[in-house]
N, C-alpha and C positions, 0 to 999 in steps of 0.2 A: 504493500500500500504506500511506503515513504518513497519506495522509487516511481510510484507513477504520481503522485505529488510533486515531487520533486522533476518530473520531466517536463509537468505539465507548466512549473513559474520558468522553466527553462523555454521554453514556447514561447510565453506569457511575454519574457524580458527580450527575447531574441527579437519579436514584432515590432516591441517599442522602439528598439533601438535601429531597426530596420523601413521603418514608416517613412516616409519621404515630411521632411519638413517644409510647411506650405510660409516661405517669406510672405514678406509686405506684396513684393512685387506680382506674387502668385497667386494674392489671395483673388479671389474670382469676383468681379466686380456686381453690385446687385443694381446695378442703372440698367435699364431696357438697352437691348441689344444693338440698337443705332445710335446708341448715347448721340456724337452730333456727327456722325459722317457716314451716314447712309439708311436705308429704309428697314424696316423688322416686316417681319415674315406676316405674311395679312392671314386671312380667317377665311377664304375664299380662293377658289385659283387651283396654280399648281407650282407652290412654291413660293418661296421669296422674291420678288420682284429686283432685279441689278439695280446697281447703285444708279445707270444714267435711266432708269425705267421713269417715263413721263407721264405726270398726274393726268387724270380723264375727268371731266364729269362725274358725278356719283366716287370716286374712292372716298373712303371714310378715313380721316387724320387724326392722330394725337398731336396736339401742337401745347409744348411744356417749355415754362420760361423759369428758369430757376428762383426758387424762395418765391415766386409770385404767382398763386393758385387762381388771382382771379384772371389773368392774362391767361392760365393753362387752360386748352378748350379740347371738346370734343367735337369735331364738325365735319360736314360732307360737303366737296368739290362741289357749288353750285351749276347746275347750265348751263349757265352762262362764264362758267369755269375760274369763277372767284371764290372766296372767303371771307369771312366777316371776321374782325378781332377786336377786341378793347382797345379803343386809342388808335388803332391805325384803319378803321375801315375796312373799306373791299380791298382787298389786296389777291390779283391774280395769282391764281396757282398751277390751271389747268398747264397742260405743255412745259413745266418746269418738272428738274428734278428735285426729289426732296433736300439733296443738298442747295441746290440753287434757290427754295423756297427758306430754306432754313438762313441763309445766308440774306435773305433781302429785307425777313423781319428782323434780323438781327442788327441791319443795319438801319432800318424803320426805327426800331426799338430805343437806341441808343440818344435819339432827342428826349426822349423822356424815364430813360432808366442808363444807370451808371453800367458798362461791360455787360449788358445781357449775355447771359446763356440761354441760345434755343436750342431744343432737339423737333426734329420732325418725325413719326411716325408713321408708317403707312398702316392701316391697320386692317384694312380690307381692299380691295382693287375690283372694280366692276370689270367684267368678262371682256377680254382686250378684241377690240371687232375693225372691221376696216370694209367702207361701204365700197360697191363698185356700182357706177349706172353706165346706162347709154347703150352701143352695141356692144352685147355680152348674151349669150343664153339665160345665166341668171341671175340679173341684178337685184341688188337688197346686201344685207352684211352677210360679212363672211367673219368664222371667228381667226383669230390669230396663235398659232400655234406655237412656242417659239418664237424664234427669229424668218421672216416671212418676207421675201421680196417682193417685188410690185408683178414680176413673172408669176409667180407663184398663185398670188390672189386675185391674177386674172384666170389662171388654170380651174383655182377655186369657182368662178364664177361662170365655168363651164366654159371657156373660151369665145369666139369672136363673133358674131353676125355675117354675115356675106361681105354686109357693103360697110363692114367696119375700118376706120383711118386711123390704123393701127399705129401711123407715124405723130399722127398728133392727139395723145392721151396725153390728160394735165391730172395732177397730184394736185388736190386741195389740203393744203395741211393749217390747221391753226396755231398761232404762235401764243406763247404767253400772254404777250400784252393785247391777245384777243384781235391782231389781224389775220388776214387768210392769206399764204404763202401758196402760191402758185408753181409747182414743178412740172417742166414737161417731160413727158417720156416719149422715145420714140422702141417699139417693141421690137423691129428687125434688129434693129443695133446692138440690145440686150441680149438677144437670142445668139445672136453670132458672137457673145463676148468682145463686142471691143470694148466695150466700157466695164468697169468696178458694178457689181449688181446695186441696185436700189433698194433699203430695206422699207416696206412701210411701218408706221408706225401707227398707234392706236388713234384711232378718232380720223385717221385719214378718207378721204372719198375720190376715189380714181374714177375720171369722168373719161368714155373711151366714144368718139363723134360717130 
């Protein structure tokens, strides 16, 4: 009985002194996973959204300003792809990434609070879709899988009409500050690779004549 006593504080001391010692630097931080450079994994989706992923309509935000709970909200991308905050208004978000949103109240912020700290949140992302109209078999949204070229989600959209002008399809894309950025495409030139592919992005509407 003393030798399995005795083997057993032998165990016992061997663990302790065998543990990995967690420093300062190791201990694991209990701030949300974007603390302030980058977006946290949504409730919706498939996945974490990338650091350059651009706000839509509809995603739901944590927006957290340090020591100051009334400025910290919980809110959804409006329509019209702004935000409402304490003290600074509409403040566009849509077509920004969370860093770039994080970075503009922070500097919003600073007329009226000494070195703000923002983090941005993503907390949910509405299902990433990209319209196509015009001559196409099947115009209406298509969802976004991935990373999705303008090829791609015209394939999506069943391909071309007869009398489709395939050389002059324009990208409607919306920017932050709520203009509409015009890209044209022309589809033979993509197809034969002379150009770098075209990625679309969420909220975009490729208009095909």
């Amino acid at each position: 009985m003393k030798t399995i006593i005795h083997a057993a504080l032998a165990l016992t001391v061997t663990a302790a002194l065998t543990a990995p010692v967690q420093t300062q630097s190791q201990k694991p931080s209990t701030s949300s996973p974007v603390g302030t450079s980058g977006a946290a994994a949504p409730r919706s989706g498939t996945g974490a959204p990338s650091t350059d992923y651009r706000l839509v309509s509809g995603d739901k935000l944590k927006i957290e300003v340090y020591k100051d709970p009334q400025l910290s909200q919980e809110l959804q991308v409006r329509p019209d792809g702004k935000i409402t905050l304490p003290l600074l208004g509409d403040v566009p978000a849509a077509g920004r990434t969370a860093l770039e949103l994080r970075d503009e109240l922070t500097a919003s912020l600073k007329e009226y609070i000494t070195s703000p700290v923002v983090t941005v949140i993503v907390r949910e992302t509405m299902p990433q879709v990209v319209h196509v109209m015009g001559e196409v078999n099947s115009p209406g949204a298509h969802q976004i899988h991935g990373e999705m070229t303008v090829v791609q989600a015209l394939a999506a959209a069943g391909g071309f009409k007869d009398f489709a002008k395939t050389k002059d399809i324009k990208i409607q894309r919306r920017a932050y500050n709520g203009r509409i950025q015009v890209i044209k495409f022309n589809y033979k030139e993509a197809v034969q690779g002379d150009k770098p592919p075209v990625f679309v992005q969420p909220g975009d509407t490729i208009i095909v004549p």
